[in-house]
C-alpha positions in Angstrom: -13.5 21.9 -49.5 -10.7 22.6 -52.0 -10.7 26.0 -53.7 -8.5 26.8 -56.6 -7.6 30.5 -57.8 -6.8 31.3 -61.2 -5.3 34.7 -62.9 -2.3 35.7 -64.3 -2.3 38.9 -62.4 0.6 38.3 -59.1 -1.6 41.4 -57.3 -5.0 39.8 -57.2 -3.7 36.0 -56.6 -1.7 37.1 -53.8 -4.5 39.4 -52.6 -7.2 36.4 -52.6 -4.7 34.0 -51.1 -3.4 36.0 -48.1 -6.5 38.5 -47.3 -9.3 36.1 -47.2 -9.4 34.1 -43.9 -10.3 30.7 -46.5 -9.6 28.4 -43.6 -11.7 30.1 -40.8 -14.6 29.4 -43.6 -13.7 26.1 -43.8 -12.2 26.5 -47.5 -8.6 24.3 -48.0 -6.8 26.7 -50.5 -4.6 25.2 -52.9 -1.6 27.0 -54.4 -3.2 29.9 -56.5 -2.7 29.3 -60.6 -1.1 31.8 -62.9 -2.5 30.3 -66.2 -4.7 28.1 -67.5 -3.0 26.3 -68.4 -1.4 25.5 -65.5 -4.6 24.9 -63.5 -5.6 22.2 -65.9 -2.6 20.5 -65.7 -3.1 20.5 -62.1 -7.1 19.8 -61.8 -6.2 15.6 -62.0 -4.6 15.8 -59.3 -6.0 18.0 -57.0 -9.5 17.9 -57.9 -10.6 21.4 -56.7 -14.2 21.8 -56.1 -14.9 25.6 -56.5 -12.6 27.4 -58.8 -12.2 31.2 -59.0 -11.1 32.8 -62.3 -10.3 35.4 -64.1 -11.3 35.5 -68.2 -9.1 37.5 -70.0 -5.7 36.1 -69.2 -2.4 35.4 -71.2 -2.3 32.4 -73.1 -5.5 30.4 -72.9 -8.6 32.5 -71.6 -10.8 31.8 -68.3 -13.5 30.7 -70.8 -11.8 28.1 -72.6 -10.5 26.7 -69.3 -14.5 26.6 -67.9 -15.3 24.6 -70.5 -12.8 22.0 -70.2 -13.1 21.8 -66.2 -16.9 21.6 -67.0 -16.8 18.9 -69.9 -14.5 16.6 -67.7 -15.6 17.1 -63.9 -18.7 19.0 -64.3 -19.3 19.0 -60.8 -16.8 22.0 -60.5 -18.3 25.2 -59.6 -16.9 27.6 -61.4 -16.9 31.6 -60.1 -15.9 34.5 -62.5 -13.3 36.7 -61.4 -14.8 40.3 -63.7 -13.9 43.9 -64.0 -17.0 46.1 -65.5 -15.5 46.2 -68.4 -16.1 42.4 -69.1 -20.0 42.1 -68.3 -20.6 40.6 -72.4 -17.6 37.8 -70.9 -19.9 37.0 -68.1 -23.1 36.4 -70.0 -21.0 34.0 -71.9 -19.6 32.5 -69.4 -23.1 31.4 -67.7 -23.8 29.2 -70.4 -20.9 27.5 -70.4 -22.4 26.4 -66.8 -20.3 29.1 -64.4 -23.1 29.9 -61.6 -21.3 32.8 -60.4 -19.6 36.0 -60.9 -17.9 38.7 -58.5 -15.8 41.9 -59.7 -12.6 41.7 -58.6 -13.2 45.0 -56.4 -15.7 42.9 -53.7 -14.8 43.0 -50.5 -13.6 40.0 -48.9 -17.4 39.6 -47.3 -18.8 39.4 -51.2 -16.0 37.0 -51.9 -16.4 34.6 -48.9 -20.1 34.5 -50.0 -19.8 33.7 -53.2 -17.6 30.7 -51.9 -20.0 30.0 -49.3 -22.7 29.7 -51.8 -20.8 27.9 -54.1 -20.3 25.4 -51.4 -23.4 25.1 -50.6 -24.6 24.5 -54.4 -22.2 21.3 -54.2 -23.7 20.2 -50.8 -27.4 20.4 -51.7 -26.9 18.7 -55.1 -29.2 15.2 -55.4 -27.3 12.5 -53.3 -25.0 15.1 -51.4 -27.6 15.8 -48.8 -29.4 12.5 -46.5 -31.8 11.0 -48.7 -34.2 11.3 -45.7 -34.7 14.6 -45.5 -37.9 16.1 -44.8 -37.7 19.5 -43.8 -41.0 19.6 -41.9 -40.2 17.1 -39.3 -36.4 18.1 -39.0 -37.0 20.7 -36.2 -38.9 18.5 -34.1 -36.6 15.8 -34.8 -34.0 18.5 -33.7 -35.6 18.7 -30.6 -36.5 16.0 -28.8 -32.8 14.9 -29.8 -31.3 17.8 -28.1 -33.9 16.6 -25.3 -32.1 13.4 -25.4 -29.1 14.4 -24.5 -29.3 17.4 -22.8 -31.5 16.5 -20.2 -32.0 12.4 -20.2 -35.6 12.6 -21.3 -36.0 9.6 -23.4 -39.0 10.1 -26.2 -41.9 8.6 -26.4 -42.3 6.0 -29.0 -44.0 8.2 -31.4 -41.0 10.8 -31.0 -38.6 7.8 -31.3 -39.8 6.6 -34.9 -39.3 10.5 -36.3 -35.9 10.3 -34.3 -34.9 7.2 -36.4 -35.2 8.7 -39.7 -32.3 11.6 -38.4 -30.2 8.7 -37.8 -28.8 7.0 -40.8 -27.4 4.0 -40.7 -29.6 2.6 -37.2 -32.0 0.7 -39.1 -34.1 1.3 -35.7 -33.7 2.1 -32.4 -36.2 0.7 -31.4 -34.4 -2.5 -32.0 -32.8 -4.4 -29.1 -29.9 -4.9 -28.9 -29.2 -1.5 -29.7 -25.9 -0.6 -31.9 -23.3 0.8 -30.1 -23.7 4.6 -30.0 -21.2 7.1 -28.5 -21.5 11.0 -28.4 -19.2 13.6 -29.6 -18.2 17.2 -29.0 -16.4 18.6 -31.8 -14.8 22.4 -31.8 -11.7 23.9 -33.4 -8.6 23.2 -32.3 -6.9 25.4 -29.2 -5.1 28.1 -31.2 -7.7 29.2 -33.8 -11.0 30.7 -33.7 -13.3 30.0 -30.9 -16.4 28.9 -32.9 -16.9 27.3 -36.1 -19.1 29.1 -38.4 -22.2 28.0 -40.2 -20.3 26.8 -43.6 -18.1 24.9 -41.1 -20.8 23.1 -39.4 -22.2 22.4 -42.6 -18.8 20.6 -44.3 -17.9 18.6 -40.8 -21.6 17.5 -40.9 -21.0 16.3 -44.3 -17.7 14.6 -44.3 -18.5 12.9 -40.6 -21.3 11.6 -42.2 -19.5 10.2 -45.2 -17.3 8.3 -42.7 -19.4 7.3 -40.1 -23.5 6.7 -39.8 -24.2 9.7 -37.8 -26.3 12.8 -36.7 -24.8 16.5 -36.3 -26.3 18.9 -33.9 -25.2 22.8 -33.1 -24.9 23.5 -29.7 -23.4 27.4 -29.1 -20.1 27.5 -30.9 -19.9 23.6 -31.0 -21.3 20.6 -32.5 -23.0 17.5 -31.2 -22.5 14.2 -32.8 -24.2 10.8 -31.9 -22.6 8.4 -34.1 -23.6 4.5 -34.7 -20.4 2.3 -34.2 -21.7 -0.9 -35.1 -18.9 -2.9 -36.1 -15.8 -0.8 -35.2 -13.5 -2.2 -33.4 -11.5 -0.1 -32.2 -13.5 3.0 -32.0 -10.6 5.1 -30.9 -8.8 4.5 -34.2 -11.9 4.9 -35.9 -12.8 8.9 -34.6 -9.2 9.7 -35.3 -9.2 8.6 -38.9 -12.5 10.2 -39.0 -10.6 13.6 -37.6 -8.1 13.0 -40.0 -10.5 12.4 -43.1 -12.4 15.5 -41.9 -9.0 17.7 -41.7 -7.9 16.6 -45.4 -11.0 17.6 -46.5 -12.0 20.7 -45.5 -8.9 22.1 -44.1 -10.1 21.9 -40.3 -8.2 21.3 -37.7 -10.8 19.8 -35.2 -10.8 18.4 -31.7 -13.0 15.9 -30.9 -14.4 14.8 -27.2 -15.9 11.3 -27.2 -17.9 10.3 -24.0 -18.0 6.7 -23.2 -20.0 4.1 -26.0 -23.2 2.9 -24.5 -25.9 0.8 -26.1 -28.8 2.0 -24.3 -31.2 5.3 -25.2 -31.4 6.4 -21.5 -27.6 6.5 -21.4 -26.7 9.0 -24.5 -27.2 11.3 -21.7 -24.6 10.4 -19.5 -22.3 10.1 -22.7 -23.2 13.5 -23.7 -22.1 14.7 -19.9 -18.7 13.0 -20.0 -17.7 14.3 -23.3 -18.7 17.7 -22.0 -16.2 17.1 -19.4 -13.5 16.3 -21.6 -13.9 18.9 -23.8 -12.6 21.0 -20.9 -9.2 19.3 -21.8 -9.4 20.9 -25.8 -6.3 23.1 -24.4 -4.6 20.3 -23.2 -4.6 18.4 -25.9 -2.2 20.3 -28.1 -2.0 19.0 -31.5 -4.1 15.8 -30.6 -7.5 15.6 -32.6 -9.2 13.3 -30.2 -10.0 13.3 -26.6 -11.8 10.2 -25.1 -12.4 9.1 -21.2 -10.0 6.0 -21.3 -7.5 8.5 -21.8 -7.9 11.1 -18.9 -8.7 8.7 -16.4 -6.3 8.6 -13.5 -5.3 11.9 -13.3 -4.8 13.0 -10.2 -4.2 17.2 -10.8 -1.3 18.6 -10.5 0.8 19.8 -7.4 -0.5 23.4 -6.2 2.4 24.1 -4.3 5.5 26.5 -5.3 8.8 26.8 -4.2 10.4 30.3 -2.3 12.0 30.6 -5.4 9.4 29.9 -7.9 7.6 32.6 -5.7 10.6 35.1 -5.9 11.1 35.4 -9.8 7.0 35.7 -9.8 7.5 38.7 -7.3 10.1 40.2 -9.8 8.7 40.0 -12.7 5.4 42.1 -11.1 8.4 44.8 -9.9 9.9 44.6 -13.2 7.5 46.8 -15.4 8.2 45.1 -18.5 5.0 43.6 -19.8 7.2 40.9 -22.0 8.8 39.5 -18.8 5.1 39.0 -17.5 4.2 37.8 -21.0 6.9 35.3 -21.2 6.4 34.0 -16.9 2.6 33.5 -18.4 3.6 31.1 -20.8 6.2 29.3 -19.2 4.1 28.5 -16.5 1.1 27.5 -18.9 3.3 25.4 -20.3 4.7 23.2 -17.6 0.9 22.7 -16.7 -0.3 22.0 -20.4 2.7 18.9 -20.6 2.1 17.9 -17.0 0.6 14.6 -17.6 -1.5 14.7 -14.1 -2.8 18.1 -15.1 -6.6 18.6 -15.0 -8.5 21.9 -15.5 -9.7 22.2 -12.0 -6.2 21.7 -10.9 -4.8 24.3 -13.6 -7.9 26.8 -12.0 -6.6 26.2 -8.6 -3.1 26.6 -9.4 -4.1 29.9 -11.5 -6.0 31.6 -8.7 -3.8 30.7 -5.7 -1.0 32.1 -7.9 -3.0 35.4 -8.2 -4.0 35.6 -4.3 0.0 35.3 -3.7 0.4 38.7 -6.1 -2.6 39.9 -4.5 -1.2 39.5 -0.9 2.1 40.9 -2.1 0.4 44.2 -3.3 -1.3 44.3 -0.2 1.7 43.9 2.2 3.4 46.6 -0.6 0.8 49.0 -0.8 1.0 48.8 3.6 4.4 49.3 3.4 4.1 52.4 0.9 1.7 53.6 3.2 -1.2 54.0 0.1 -4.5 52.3 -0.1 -5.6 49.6 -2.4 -8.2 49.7 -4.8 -11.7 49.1 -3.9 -12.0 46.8 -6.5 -10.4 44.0 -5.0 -8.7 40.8 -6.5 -11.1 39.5 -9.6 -10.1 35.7 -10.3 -11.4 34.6 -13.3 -14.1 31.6 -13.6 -12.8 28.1 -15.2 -14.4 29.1 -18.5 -12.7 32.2 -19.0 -9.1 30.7 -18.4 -9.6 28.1 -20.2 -10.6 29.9 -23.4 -7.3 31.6 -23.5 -5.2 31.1 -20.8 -1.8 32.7 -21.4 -3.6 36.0 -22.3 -5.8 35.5 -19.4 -3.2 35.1 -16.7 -0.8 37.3 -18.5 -3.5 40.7 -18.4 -4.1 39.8 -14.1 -0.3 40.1 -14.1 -0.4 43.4 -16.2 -3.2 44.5 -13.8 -1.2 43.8 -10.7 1.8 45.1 -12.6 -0.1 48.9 -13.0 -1.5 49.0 -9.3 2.0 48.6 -8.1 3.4 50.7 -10.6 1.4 53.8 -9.5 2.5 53.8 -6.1 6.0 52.7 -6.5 7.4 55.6 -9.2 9.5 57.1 -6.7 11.3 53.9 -5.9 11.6 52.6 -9.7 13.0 56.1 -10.4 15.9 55.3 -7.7 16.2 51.6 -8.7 16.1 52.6 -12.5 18.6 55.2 -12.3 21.2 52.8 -10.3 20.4 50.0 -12.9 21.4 52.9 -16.2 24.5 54.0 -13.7 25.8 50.4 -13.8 25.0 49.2 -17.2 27.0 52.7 -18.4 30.1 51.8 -16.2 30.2 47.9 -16.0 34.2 48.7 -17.5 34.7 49.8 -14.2 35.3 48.8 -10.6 32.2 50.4 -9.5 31.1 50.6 -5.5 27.7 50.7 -4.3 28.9 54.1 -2.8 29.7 55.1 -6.0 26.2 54.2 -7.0 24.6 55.6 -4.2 26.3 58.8 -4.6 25.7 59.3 -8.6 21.6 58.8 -7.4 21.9 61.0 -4.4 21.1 58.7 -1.8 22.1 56.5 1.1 24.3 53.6 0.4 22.6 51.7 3.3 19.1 52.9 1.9 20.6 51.5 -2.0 21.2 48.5 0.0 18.1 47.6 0.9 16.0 48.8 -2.3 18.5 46.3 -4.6 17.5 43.2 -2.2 13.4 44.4 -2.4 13.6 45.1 -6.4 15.3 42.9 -7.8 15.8 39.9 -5.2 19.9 40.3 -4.8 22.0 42.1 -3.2 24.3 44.9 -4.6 27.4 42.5 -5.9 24.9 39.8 -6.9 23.4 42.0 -9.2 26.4 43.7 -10.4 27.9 40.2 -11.6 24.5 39.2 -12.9 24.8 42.3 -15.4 28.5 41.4 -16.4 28.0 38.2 -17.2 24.7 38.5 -19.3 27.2 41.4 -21.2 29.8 38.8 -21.5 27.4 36.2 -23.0 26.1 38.8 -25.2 29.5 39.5 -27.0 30.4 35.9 -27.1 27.5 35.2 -29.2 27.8 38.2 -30.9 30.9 39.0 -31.6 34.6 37.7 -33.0 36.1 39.6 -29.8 38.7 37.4 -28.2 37.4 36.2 -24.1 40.3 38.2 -22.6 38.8 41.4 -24.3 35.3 40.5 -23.6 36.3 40.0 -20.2 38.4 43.6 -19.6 35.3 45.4 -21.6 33.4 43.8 -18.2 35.7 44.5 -15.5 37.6 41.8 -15.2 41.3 41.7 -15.4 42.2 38.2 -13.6 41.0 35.7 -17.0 40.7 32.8 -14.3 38.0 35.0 -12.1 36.4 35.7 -14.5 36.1 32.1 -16.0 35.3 30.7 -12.8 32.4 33.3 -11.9 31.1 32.9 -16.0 31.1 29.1 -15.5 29.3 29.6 -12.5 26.8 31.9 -13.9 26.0 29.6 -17.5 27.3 26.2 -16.2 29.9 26.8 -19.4 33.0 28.4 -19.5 33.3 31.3 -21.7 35.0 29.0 -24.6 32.1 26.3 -24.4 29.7 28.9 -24.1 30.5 30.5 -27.6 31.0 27.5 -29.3 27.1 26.3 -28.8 26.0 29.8 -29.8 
């Protein structure tokens, strides 16, 4: 539902706009108005239903501008933005029909429920709500609904006539044939909040019904919809307008799950199952609206295995001790499973949990090696639910956990490793030796050795040219320096070595490299 804010003060427009979650509430806010004036030369063409507004502005007042909204689209519901000092504006500005007022110092709770009601003035207006709407029976109706399709019991006939009058649009369903009737499970998007809220529920209700004949149901921090599709044909199409009509709207971006279209009472069940099912896809779908079983069929999961080196960088990035390295693995790897087209959510479990046993098993054979117990606790793996809620921050706090455990054992060894790191980043100018190295942290060259190849997966010159040439691609992207003295400020003397190892290294030479920066 469109909302429209109007006062000339920049403070309090800019303060309703960006401190009020309006979408989350299922509010579209349009571009806040700094006049009257300007807001009625905008109302034909954006047709806000709920306006906020201040009275005493410059130019044409909030009073005036109520009763020209009201005279032309009386509809509008009109909220007055007041200060205490305007309480006499108020009581003139009920009867020129405003319904509500709010001081400007509410807090954003006050003012989301002063929208909310708003809303819900609009919505229970004659002819907004079904015209069969008796209050009494709607709870049982509710019910053996819900029975329905939770658990397969088909009503009794009694129970079927009140379930006819929730259904508008099935003239009866007792009828045979039956109309085709398919069931939907309808949730935010991936990306925003988890549940929709009550005013939510209460707009998609509204506009799905406006679209298509249809009955809404909540179920936790979802909805259930059992829509009649006599006469589509190509329900597909169909829902996604629908999603798209819904999204215009209201400003929701939903997802939708349809389970298969069936024409018998006894099978809404199994429709309500499958679209259950494919609601476990919501994070797969990415920016798609709709979800139906014609369009997940097939998949066959995807691969669990990884290569030695896929396995390797995961190993480093637990050693690392940076928590954005971790961060950044998580994603990458959700993302090559979210655009895999074989991907299902028990594969993307599988592949999760056998990726955290392999860090498990590595701070096992680490912890062994350090000669230090592990914690009691053991390895947690999380449930198919709990990933799939949020799966980048899920995987990405396991990794920190890991991270920590190792971390507190291997201090000693990151002290070493750390301080050979700082020596060589400091002196990368120079020709520097791993017994130069060795002796600047005071230990054995041999011992240096081995802790480069277990830290950080190469070996002493491997790592050493690693660091130059992330330095070299750092100043040719960053600075006008010529390559020769980018190359010399790296060690490198001989241009052509230095070329050939970059080119290597990038898959550029330095020149190519700096020109697609």
């Amino acid at each position: 539902m469109k909302l429209l804010i109007v006062d000339d003060e920049v403070i309090i427009r800019n303060g309703l706009s960006t401190v009020i979650p309006w979408k989350e509430h299922g509010f579209t806010l349009l571009k806040p108005a700094a006049s009257a004036e300007e807001a009625l030369n905008r109302f034909p063409g954006e047709r806000p239903e709920i306006v906020f507004t201040d009275i005493q502005m410059t130019g044409k007042n909030g009073l005036d501008m109520t009763a020209e909204i009201k005279e032309a689209y009386p509809q509008t519901e009109i909220v007055v933005l007041s200060v205490h000092d305007q309480f006499q504006f108020t009581q003139q500005a009920i009867r020129y029909g405003v319904a509500d007022y709010i001081l400007k110092t509410s807090s954003p709770e006050e003012i989301i429920n002063a929208a909310v009601k708003a809303r819900s003035r609009i919505l229970n207006r004659p002819g907004q709500s079904p015209a069969n709407k008796t209050e009494g029976d709607k709870p049982r109706q509710i019910s053996v609904l819900e029975d329905l399709l939770l658990n397969g019991r088909v009503p009794a006939n009694g129970e079927l006539h009140r379930l006819n009058s929730l259904l508008p649009g099935i003239k009866q369903l007792l009828d045979e044939p039956l109309p085709p009737l398919q069931v939907l499970m309808i949730s935010l998007l991936s990306g925003q909040q988890d549940s929709l809220t009550d005013g939510m529920v209460s707009s998609v209700e509204q506009q799905l019904k406006s679209q298509l004949p249809s009955v809404c149901l909540r179920k936790g921090q979802k909805m259930l919809a059992v829509i009649n599709l006599h006469g589509a044909q190509n329900p597909n199409e169909r829902l996604l307008e629908t999603a798209e009509h819904i999204e215009q709207e209201v400003g929701l971006c939903l997802f939708i799950s349809a389970g298969p279209v069936v024409q018998s009472l006894n099978q809404l069940h199994s429709s309500y199952i499958q679209a259950k099912q494919i609601h476990t896809y919501r994070w797969f779908a990415h920016d798609n609206k709709l979800v139906a079983s014609d369009q997940i069929q097939g998949r066959k999961g995807i691969d669990l295995a990884r290569s030695p080196e896929d396995e390797a960088r995961f190993i480093r990035a637990l050693k690392s001790g940076e928590r954005d390295s971790l961060r950044l693995l998580a994603e990458e790897l959700c993302t090559a499973v979210r655009t895999n087209p074989q991907a299902t959510p028990e594969s993307f479990h599988a592949y999760i949990q056998l990726l955290l046993m392999t860090g498990y098993r590595w701070l096992e054979r680490s912890a062994r090696d350090s000669g230090v117990e592990m914690p009691a606790a053991g390895l947690r793996l999380p449930s198919l639910e709990t990933l799939l809620a949020n799966p980048e921050g899920v995987l990405t706090r396991h990794l920190e956990e890991m991270m920590d455990i190792y971390l507190t054992w291997s201090d000693s060894t990151n002290r070493y490793i750390k301080e050979a790191i700082a020596f060589i980043r400091g002196n990368l100018v120079h020709n520097i030796t791993l017994q130069q190295v060795a002796a600047h942290i005071h230990v054995h060259p041999n011992y240096l050795s081995d802790l480069f190849k277990r830290e950080t997966g190469r070996n002493y010159i491997e790592f050493v040219t690693a660091e130059r040439m992330e330095r070299a691609m750092t100043a040719l992207s960053g600075t006008s320096l010529r390559v020769k003295e980018i190359a010399k400020s790296v060690g490198y003397e001989d241009m052509k070595y230095f070329t050939r190892l970059f080119k290597r290294h990038t898959g550029l030479t330095p020149s190519e490299y700096r020109s697609n920066c």
